[in-house]
LUMTOR-993383 format. One record per residue (C-alpha): residue number from 1; residue in one letter; z, y, x. Coordinates in Angstrom, 3 decimals. Layout:
N
REC    nr   rest          w          v          u
REC   NUM      A          Z          Y          X
...
***
This chain:
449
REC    nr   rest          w          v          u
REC     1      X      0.000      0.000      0.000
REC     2      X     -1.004      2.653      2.126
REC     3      X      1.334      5.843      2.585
REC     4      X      0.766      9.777      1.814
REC     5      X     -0.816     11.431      4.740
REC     6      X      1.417     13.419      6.895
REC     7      X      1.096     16.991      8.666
REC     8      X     -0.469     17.339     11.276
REC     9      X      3.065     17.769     13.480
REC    10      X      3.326     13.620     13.375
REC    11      X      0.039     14.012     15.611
REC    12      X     -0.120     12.698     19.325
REC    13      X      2.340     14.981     21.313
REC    14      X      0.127     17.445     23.023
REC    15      X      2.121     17.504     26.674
REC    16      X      2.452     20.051     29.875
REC    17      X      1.324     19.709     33.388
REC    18      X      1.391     15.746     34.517
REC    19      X      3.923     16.326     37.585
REC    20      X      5.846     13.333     37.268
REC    21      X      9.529     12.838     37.876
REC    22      X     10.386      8.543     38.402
REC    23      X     13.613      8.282     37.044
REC    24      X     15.094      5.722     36.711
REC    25      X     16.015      0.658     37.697
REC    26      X     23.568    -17.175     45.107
REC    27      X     23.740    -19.298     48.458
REC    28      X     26.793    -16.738     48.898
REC    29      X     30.101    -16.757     46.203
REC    30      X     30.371    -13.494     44.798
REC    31      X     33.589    -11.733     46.794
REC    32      X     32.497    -13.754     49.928
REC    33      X     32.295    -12.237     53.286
REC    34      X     29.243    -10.860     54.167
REC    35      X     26.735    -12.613     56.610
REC    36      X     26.733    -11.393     60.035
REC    37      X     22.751     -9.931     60.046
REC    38      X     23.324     -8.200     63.345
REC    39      X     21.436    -10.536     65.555
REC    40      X     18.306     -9.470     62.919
REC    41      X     18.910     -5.600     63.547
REC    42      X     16.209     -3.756     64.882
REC    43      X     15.714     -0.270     66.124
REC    44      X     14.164      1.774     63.257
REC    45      X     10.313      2.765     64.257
REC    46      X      8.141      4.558     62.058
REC    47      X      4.937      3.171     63.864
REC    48      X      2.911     -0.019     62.600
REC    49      X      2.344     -2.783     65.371
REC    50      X     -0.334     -3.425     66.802
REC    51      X      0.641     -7.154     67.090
REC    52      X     -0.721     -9.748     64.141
REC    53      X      1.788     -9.947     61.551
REC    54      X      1.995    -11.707     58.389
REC    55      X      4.251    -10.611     55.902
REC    56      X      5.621    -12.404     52.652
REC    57      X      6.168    -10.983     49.657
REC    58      X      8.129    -12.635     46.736
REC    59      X      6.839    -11.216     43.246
REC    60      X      6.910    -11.911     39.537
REC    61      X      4.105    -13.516     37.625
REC    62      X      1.790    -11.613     36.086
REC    63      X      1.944     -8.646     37.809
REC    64      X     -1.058     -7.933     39.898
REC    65      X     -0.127     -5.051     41.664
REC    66      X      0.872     -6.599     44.531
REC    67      X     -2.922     -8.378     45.003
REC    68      X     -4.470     -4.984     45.061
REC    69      X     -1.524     -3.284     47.449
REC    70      X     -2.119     -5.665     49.851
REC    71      X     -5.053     -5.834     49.943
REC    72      X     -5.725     -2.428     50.692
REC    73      X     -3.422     -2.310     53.223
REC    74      X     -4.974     -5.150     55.284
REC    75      X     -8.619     -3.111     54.533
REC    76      X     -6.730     -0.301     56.458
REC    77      X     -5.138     -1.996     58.935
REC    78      X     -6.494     -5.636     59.286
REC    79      X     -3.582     -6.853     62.026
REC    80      X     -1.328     -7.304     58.766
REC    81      X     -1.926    -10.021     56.081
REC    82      X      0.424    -11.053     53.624
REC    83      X      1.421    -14.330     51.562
REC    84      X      2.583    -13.289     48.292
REC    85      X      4.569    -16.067     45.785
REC    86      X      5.514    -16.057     42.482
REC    87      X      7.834    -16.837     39.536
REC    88      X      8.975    -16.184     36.527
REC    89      X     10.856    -12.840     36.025
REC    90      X     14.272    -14.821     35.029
REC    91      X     13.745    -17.576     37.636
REC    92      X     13.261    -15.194     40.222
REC    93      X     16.474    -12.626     39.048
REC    94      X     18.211    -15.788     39.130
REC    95      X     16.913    -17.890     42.424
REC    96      X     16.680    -14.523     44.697
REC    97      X     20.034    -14.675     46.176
REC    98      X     19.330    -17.795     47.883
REC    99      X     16.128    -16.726     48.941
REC   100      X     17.402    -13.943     50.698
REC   101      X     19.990    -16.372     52.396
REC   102      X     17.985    -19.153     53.313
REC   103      X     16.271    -19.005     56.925
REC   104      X     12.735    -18.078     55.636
REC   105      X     13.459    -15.430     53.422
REC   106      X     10.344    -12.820     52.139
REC   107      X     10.188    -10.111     54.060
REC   108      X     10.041     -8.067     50.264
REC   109      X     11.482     -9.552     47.480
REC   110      X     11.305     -8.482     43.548
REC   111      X     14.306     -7.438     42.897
REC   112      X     15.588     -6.158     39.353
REC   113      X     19.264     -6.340     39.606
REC   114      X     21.018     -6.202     43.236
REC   115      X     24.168     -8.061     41.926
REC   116      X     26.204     -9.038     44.591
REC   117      X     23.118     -9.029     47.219
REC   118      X     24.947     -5.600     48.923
REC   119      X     28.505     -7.638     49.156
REC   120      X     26.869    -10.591     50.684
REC   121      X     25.045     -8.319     53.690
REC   122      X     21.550    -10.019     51.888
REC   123      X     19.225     -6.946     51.427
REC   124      X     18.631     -4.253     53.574
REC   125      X     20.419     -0.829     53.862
REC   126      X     17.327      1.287     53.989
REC   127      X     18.613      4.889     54.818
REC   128      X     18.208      5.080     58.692
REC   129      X     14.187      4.963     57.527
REC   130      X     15.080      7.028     54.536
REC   131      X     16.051      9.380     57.564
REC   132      X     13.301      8.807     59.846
REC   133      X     10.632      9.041     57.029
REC   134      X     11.925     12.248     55.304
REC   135      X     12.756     10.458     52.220
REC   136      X     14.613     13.104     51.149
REC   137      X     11.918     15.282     49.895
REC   138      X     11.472     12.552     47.138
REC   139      X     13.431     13.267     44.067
REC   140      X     17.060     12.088     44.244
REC   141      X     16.968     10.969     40.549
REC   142      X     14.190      8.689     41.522
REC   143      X     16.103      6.664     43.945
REC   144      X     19.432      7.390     42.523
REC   145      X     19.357      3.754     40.343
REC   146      X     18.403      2.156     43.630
REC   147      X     21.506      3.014     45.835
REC   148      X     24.633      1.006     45.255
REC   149      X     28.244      2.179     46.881
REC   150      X     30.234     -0.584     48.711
REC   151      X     32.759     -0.930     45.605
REC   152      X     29.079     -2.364     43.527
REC   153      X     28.150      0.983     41.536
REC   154      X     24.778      1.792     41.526
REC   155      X     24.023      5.235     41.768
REC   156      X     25.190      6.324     44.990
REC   157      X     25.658      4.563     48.277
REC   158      X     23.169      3.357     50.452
REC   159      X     19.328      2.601     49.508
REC   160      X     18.708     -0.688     49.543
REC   161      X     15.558     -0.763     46.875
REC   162      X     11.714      1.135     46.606
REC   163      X      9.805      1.282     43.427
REC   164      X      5.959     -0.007     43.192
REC   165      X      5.888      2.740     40.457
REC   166      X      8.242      3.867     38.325
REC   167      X      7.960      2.728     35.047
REC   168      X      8.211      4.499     31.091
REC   169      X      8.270      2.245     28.066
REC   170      X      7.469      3.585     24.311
REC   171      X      5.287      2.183     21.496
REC   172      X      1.829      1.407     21.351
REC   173      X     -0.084      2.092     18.035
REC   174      X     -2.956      0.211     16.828
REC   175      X     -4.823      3.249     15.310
REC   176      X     -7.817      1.501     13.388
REC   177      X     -4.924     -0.489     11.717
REC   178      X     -3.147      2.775     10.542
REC   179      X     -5.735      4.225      9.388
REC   180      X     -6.368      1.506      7.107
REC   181      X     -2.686      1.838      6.008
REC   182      X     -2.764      5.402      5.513
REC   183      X     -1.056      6.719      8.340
REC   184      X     -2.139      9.215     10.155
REC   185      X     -0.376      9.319     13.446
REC   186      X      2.789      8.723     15.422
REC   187      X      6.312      8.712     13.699
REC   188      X      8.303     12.268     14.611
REC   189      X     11.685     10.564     13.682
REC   190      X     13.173      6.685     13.209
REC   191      X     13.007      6.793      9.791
REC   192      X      9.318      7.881      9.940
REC   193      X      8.950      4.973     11.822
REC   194      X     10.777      2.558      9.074
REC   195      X      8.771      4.008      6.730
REC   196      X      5.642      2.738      8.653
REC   197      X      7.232     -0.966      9.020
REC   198      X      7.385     -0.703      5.450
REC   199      X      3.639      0.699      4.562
REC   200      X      2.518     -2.074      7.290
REC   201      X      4.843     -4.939      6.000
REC   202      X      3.469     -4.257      2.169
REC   203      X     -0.124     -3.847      3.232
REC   204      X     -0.226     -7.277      4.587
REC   205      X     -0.129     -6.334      8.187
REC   206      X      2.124     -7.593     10.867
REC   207      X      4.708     -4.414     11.223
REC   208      X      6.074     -5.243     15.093
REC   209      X      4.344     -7.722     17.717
REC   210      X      6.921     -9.046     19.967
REC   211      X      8.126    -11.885     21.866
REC   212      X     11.407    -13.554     22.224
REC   213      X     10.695    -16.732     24.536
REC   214      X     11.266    -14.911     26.931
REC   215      X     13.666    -12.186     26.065
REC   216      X     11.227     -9.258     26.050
REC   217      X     12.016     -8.103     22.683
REC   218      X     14.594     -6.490     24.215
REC   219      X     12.393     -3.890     24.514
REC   220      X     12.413     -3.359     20.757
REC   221      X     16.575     -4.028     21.127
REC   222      X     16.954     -1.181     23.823
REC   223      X     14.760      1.433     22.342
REC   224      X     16.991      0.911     18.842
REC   225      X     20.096      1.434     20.763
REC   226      X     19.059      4.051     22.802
REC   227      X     18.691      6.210     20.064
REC   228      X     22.444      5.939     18.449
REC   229      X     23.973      5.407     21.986
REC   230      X     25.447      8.152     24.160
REC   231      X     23.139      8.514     27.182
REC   232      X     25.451      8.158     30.040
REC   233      X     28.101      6.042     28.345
REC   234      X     25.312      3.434     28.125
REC   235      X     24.537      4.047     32.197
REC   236      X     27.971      3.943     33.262
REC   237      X     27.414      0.282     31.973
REC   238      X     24.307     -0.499     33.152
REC   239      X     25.649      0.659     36.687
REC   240      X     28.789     -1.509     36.186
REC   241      X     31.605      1.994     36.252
REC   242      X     35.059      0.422     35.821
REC   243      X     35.877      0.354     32.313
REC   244      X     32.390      0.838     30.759
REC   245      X     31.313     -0.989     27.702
REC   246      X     28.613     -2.142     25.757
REC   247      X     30.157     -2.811     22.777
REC   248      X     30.269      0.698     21.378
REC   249      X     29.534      2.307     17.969
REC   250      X     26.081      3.572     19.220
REC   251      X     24.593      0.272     20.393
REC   252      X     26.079     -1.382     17.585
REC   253      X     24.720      0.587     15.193
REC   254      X     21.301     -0.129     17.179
REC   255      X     21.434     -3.498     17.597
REC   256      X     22.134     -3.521     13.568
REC   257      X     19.050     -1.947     12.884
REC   258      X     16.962     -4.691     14.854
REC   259      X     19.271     -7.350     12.153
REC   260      X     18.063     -5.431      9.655
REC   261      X     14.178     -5.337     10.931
REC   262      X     14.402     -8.884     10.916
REC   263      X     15.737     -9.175      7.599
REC   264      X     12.334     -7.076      6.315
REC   265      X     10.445     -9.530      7.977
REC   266      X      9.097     -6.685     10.509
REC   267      X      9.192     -9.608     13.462
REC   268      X      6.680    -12.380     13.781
REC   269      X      8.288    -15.534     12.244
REC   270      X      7.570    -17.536     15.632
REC   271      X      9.089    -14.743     17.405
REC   272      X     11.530    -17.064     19.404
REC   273      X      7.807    -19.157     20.501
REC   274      X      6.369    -16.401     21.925
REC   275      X      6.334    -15.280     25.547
REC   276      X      5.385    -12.216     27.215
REC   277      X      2.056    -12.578     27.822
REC   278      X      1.438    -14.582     23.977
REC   279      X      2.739    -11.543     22.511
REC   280      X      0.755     -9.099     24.881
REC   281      X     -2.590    -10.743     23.839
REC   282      X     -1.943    -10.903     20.054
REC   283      X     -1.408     -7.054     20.131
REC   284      X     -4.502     -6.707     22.015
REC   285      X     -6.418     -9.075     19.163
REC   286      X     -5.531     -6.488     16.738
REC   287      X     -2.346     -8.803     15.610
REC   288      X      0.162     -5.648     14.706
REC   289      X      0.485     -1.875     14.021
REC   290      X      2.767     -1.422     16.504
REC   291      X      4.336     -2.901     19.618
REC   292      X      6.888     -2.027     22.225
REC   293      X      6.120     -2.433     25.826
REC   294      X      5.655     -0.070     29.171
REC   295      X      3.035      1.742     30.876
REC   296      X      2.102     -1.162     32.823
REC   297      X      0.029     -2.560     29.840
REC   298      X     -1.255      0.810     29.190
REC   299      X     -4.485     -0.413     31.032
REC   300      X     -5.051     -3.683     29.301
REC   301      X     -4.299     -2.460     25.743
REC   302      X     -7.157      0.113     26.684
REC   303      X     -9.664     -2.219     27.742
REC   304      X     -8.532     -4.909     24.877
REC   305      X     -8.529     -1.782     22.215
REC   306      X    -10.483      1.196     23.582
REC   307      X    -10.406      4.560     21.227
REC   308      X     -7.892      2.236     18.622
REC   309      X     -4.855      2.469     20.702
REC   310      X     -2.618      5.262     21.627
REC   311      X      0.998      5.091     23.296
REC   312      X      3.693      7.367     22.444
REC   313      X      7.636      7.629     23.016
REC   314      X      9.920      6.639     20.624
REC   315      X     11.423      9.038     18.304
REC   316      X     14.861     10.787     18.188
REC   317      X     16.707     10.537     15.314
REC   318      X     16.331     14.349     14.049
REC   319      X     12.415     15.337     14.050
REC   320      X     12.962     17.637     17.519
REC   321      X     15.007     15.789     18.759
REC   322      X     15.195     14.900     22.826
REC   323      X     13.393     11.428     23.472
REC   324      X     15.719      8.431     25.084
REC   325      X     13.332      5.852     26.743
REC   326      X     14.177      2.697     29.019
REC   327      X     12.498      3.221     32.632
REC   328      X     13.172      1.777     36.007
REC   329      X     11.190      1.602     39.438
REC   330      X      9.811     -1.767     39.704
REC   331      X     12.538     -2.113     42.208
REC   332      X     11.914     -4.220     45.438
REC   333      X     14.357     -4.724     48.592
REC   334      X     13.922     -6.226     52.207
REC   335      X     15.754     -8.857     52.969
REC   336      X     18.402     -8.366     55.513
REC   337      X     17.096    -11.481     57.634
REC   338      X     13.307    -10.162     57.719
REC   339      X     11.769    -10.198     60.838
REC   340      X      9.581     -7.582     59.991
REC   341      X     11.539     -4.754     58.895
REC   342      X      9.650     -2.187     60.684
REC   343      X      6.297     -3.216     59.024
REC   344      X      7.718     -4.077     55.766
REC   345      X      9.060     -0.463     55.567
REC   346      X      5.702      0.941     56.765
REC   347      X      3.818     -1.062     53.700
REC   348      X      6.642      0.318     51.430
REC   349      X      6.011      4.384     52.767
REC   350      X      2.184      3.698     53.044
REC   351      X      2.707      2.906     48.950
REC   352      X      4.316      6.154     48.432
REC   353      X      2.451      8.275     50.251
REC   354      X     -1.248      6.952     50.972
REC   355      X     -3.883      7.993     48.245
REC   356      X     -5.614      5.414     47.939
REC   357      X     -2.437      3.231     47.308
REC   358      X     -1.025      5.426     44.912
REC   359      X     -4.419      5.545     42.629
REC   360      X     -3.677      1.596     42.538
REC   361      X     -0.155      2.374     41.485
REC   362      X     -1.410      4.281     38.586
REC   363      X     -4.664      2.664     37.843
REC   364      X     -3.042     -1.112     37.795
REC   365      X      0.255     -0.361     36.084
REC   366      X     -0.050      3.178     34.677
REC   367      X      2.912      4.086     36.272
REC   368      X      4.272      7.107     38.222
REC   369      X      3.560      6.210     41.954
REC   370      X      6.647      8.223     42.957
REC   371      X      7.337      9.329     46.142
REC   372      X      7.303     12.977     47.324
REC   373      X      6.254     15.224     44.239
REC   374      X      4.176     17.696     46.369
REC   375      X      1.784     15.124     46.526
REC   376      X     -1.370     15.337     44.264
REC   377      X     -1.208     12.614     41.564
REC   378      X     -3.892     10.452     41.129
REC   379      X     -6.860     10.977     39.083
REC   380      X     -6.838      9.424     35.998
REC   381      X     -9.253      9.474     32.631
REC   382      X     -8.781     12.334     30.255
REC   383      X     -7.921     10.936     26.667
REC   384      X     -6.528      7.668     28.201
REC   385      X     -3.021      5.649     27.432
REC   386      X     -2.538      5.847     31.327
REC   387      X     -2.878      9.993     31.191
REC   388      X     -0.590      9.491     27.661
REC   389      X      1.752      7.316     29.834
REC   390      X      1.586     10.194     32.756
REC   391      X      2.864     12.697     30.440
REC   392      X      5.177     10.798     28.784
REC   393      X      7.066     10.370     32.201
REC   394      X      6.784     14.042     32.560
REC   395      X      8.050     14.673     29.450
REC   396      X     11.280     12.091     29.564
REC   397      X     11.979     14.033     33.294
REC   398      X     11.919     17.149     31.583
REC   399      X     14.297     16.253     28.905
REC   400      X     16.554     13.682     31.331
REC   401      X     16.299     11.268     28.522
REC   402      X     15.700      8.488     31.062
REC   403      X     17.892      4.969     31.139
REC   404      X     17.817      1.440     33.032
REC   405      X     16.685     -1.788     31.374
REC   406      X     20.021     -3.136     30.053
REC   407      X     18.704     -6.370     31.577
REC   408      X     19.368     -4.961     34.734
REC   409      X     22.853     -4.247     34.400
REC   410      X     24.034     -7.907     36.866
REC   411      X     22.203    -10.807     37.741
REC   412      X     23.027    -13.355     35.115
REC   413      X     23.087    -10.968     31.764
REC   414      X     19.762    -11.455     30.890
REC   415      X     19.283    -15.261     30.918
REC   416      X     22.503    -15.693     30.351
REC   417      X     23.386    -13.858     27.299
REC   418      X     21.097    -11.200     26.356
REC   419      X     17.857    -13.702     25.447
REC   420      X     20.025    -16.094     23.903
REC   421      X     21.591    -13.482     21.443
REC   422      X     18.723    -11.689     21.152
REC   423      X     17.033    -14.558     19.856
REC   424      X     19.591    -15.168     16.825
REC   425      X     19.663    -11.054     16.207
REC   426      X     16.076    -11.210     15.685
REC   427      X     16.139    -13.935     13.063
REC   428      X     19.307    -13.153     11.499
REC   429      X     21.533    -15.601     12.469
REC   430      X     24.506    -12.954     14.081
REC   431      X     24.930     -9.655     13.013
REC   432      X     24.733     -6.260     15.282
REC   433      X     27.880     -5.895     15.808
REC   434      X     28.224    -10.061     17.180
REC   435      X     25.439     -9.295     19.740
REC   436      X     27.083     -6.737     21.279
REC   437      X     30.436     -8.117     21.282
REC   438      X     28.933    -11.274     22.791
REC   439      X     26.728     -9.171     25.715
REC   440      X     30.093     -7.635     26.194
REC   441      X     32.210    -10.880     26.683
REC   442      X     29.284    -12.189     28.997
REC   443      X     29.412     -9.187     31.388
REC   444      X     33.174     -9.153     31.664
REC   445      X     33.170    -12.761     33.206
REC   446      X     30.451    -11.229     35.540
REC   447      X     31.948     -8.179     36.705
REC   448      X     35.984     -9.093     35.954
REC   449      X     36.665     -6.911     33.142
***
């Protein structure tokens, strides 16, 4: 049943200038000494050796970023190869601690969540070459989330994590499909965007694609909370203060909403059968009017959709409202044991500051490619979800409306409890208020309170 058109303020956001701000994300028993990575120490050189090298990089599926760094950088400077491996992102959260501690570790590993990596001397302390390389004309909120103090609060500290890009999530509409509907653009407020579950839901179209397999619809969880949750009360979590918690009014009242959702019947059926990438294509077949995901698909929605897709952030509360939106460098570290820290390093500045490197950052994932903000950002197409995702960044820098993925917040949250109660939130088995109680109960026996 299609809705009444709206003005012409629910329109895509018309945004400023595109200067983008990245804000952001065992072999050892937690509490153990740390290892003694002395004997791997090496005096801090900003030059790339001459000498053959081959470096190893351990990455997440489906993420082919990577591929195309690399490959560059051995087009530019053919002494280095690399051997990149994969797994999933929840085998790899979970399996990188004894990576990093066995006697072949990668030289770079995918790292979401540092958990107890800095205690057990694993990963290294990267801020004699934030020195040497003048880091510290980079923004400070963009490495902020990837410094963690000795007492394991991220924030401040020591660096011991770059981004590949810096990431923005928000909603991507399937336009031909809202036009059939009746609606005419992007929701201004949440309830707008109810209303359009509703319109979609009655007109026989699928309201929200997402997964659950896997635990992704956690983006769909997150970007409910985010909106009734106080901002820094819900980082002071994620960055494990003493005394933070999750189970507060705000993400309650989010996480109730998602109950609700999938009382409508605004969530595929098979939700909990469908994985990242099943969920991903579907969208891209024309299989929903909206779905939650990050910039990185920006590309692939484009190609899969062309002029039928836009990407937007989603809305405050109160039409005018500031925008809250999960966003996180696609955080890697160096393993403490590498024998190539000097190179590793290089390949990690040469992403940051090299052109050609950084228009791979933006064409492959659409995200921000960081680094010093002086620098020219890449060209990208006018009209296109990768310019929308651009200026979406821009826009969450200029309102500081930026938070971590809550599946960041310690190494065994998000297989351990957040896809397993997301997966009976989502088809109504606990209510909002039992998920976060649960996610809270879980994270106390990981951090001791």
């Amino acid at each position: 049943m299609p809705s009444s058109r709206r003005p012409a303020g629910r329109r895509a956001i018309a945004l400023g200038a595109l200067a983008v701000v990245g804000v952001v994300l065992s072999a050892c028993a937690p509490g153990a000494a740390a290892p003694d990575t002395s004997a791997d120490a090496v005096d801090v050189s900003t030059e790339l050796t001459s000498d053959e090298v081959t470096l190893t990089i351990a990455d997440e599926t489906g993420f082919p970023v990577t591929d195309k760094l690399t490959e560059e950088f051995t087009k530019q400077h053919p002494n280095v190869t690399f051997t990149i491996t994969r797994d999933t992102f929840q085998n790899l959260t979970a399996n990188a601690p004894k990576l990093l501690a066995s006697s072949t570790p990668p030289d770079l590993i995918r790292l979401p969540t540092l958990g107890e990596t800095v205690k057990d001397g694993l990963v290294l302390d990267l801020d004699p070459y934030f020195d040497a390389y003048g880091w510290d004309a980079w923004p400070a909120s963009q490495l902020a989330p990837l410094r963690m103090s000795e007492d394991g609060v991220r924030g401040s500290g020591p660096l011991y994590q770059l981004g590949l890009g810096y990431s923005i999530t928000g909603i991507y509409m399937n336009t031909a499909l809202a036009d059939q509907l009746g609606i005419d653009g992007p929701p201004a407020t949440m309830a707008e965007l109810e209303e359009d579950l509703a319109t979609a839901k009655a007109g026989g179209v699928q309201p929200i694609m997402a997964g659950d397999k896997d635990g992704v619809v956690n983006f769909v969880t997150q970007a409910a909370m985010n909106q009734y949750a106080d901002k820094d009360e819900f980082m002071a979590w994620m960055f494990n203060e003493p005394g933070a918690t999750y189970n507060t009014a705000g993400n309650t009242e989010g996480a109730e909403l998602i109950r609700r959702w999938a009382d409508e019947g605004y969530f595929p059926s098979d939700i909990n059968a469908l994985d990242y990438f099943t969920f991903v294509s579907q969208f891209s077949d024309g299989g929903a009017l909206f779905t939650f995901n990050g910039n990185w698909e920006a590309a692939n929605y484009q190609a899969a959709l062309g002029d039928d897709v836009t990407f937007f952030l989603v809305p405050p509360i109160e039409e005018g409202g500031d925008h809250v939106a999960m966003g996180a460098a696609n955080s890697f570290s160096v393993a403490a044991k590498s024998q190539h820290k000097n190179e590793i390093v290089y390949f990690l500045n040469w992403i940051h500051t090299d052109p050609v490197a950084r228009q791979i950052i933006v064409d492959v994932t659409g995200a921000s490619p960081g680094g010093d903000p002086s620098l020219a950002l890449p060209e990208v197409e006018s009209g296109s979800l990768i310019e929308k995702a651009l200026e979406m960044s821009a826009q969450i820098g200029e309102e500081n409306g930026q938070v971590d993925f809550m599946a960041n917040t310690t190494a065994g949250i998000y297989a351990g409890s957040i896809i397993p109660e997301s997966q009976l939130l989502v088809t109504g088995q606990i209510t909002g208020a039992e998920f976060t109680e649960r996610v809270q109960k879980f994270y106390e026996s990981e951090v001791g309170g």
